[in-house]
N, C-alpha and C positions, 0 to 999 in steps of 0.2 A: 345355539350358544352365542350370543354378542359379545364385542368386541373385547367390553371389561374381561368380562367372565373369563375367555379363554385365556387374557393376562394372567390373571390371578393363578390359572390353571399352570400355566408354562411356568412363571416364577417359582411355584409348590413343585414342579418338575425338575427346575435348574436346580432347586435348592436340595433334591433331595438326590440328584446327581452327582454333585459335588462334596457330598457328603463322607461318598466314597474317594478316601484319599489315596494318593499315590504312595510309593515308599517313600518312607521319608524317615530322619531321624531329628525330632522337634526338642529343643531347648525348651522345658517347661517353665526353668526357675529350679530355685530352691537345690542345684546341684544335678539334677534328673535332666537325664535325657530320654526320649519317648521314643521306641526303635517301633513305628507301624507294622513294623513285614513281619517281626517275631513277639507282638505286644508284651515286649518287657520295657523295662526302664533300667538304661543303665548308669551308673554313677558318672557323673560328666570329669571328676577325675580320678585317671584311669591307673593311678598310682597312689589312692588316698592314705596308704600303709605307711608311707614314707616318712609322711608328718605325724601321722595317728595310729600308734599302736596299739590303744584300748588298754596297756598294761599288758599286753601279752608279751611273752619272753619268747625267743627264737625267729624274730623278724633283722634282718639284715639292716645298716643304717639306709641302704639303697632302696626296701620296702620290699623285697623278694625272700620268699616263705618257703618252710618246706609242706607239702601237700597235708597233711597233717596240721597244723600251726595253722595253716590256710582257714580249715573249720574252728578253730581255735577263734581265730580274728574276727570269723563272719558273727559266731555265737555272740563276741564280747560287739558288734557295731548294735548286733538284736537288743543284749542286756541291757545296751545303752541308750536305745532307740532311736538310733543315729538319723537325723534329720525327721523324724519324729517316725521313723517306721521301724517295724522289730519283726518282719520277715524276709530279710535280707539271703541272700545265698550264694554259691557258685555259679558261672555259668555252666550248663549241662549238654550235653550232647545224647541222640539214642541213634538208634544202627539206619544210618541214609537206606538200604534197602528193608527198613523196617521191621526185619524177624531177626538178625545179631550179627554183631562185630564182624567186618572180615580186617582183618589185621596185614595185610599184604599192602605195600604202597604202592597208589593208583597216582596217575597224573591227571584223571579224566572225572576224579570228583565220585568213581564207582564204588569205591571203598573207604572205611573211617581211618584211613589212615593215607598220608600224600599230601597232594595239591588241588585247587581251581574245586572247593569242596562249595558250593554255591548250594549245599540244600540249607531248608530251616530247621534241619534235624541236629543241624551244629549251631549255637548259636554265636558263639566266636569267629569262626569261619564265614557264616552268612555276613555277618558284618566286616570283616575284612573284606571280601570279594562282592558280597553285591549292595550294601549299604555305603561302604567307603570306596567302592569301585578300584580297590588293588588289584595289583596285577602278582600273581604267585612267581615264583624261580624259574620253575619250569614248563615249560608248554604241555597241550594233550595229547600231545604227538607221541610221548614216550613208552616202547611196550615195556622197554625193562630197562635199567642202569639204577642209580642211586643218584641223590644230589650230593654236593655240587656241583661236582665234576664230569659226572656221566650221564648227565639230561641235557635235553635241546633245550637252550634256556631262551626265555621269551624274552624278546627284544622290550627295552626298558621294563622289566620286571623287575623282582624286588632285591635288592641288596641294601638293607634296611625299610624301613617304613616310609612309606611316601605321601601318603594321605590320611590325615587324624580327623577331616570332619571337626565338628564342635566339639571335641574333647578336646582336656587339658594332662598333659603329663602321659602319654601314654607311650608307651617302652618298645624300642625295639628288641622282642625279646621274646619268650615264653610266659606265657600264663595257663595258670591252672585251671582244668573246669573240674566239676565235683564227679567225674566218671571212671570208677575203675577199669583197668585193663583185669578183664574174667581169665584171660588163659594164666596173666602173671600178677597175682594181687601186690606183687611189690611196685608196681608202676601204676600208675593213671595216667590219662589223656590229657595232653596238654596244647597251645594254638601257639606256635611263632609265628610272632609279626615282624620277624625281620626276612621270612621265606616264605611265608602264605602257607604253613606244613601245617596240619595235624600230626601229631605224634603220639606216643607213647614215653615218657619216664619217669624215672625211678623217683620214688616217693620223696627219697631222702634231700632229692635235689632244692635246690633255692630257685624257683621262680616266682615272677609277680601276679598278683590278686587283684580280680575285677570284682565287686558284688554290684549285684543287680538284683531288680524287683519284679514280681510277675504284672501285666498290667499295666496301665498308667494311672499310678493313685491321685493324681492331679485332676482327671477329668470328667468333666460328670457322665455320667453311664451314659450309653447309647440308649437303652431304651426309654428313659426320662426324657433324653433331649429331644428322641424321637415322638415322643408324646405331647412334649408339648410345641413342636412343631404343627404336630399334626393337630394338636387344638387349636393352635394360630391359624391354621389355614382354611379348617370348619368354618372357624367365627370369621374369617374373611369371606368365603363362599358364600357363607348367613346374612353378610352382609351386603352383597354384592346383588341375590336373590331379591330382598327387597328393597333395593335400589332399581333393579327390572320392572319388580312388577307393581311401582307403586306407580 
């Protein structure tokens, strides 16, 4: 192989190394933010209920919902095809040890319920603790207590929100994800961002609403782009071939 040739070879190398991106969360435009680590897209503002109620009745002036009202608003951004998409939703969460809910609060991220919850099985929580690199209330040190008061709390941890990343508007506060609690249908799972908690409440409560998209509808597919890379680099090899051997 000469010199060209193995060029050609390393650059098709570097290019398809770096392809593989790191976490990140990419400002695409058009309002979307692109979360790599859990390929959704979330609304770049994290409060858009505030100003845009869609018509729906039982939103607060502050843009905080009751869990109910929440599907209410996602339906009407759909009906309206807000920013030109109409598969909008809640953030969701499914059970971190992947067979169901343990409802006991963990400090160590082992159960759906707690602090320092760092899987991609939350998608609220992954993004609090490892996309915005928040620090929760309480440390993992804790076997039992409750917060505030009775946990080893982590030195500059959170008493309010500390890091928004490229979002705009985003609450110190509770948000709803679309996951009921199975033992008590009157609650669902909800994320504070002002303690790094997973929790559980009650439906009837007022908190605020994220919608997000599955995906990045911004980009063009992996396998397209990957194809016509990889045609780029044939026809460079093709060319490179009878540059050798003419």
């Amino acid at each position: 192989m000469d010199h060209k040739f193995g060029k050609i070879i390393g650059m098709g190398m570097l290019l398809c190394s770096t392809g593989v991106t790191q976490a990140a969360l990419i400002d695409m435009g058009n309002g979307l933010i692109y979360d790599n680590t859990l390929d959704i897209s979330w609304l770049k503002n994290a409060n858009l209920a505030t100003g845009n109620n869609f018509g729906v009745s039982g939103i607060a002036t502050d843009g905080t919902m009751s869990w109910n009202v929440a599907f209410d608003w996602i339906n009407a951004l759909n009906t309206n095809n807000y920013l030109g998409y109409s598969n909008w939703r809640l953030p969701t969460l499914t059970p971190v040890n992947g067979v169901n809910f343990e409802y006991t609060v963990s400090y160590d991220g082992s159960t759906d319920r707690g602090f320092n919850n760092y899987s991609t099985s939350n998608e609220l929580s992954n993004l609090y603790y490892s996309s915005l690199g928040n620090l929760g209330l309480c440390t993992t040190n804790n076997a039992t207590g409750s917060y505030p008061d009775n946990c080893e709390q982590t030195p500059g941890g959170a008493w309010g929100l500390k890091n928004t990343g490229p979002f705009q508007n985003m609450m110190s506060f509770r948000y709803w994800t679309d996951t009921e609690n199975n033992l008590n249908t009157t609650r669902a799972f909800d994320m504070d961002f002002t303690f790094g908690q997973t929790g559980t409440g009650g439906k009837d409560g007022n908190k605020y609403v994220w919608a997000v998209l599955d995906g990045n509808p911004l980009a063009v597919p992996l396998p397209t782009a990957f194809w016509l890379f990889s045609s780029g680099l044939l026809g460079l090899i093709g060319v490179s071939r009878r540059q050798r051997n003419s």
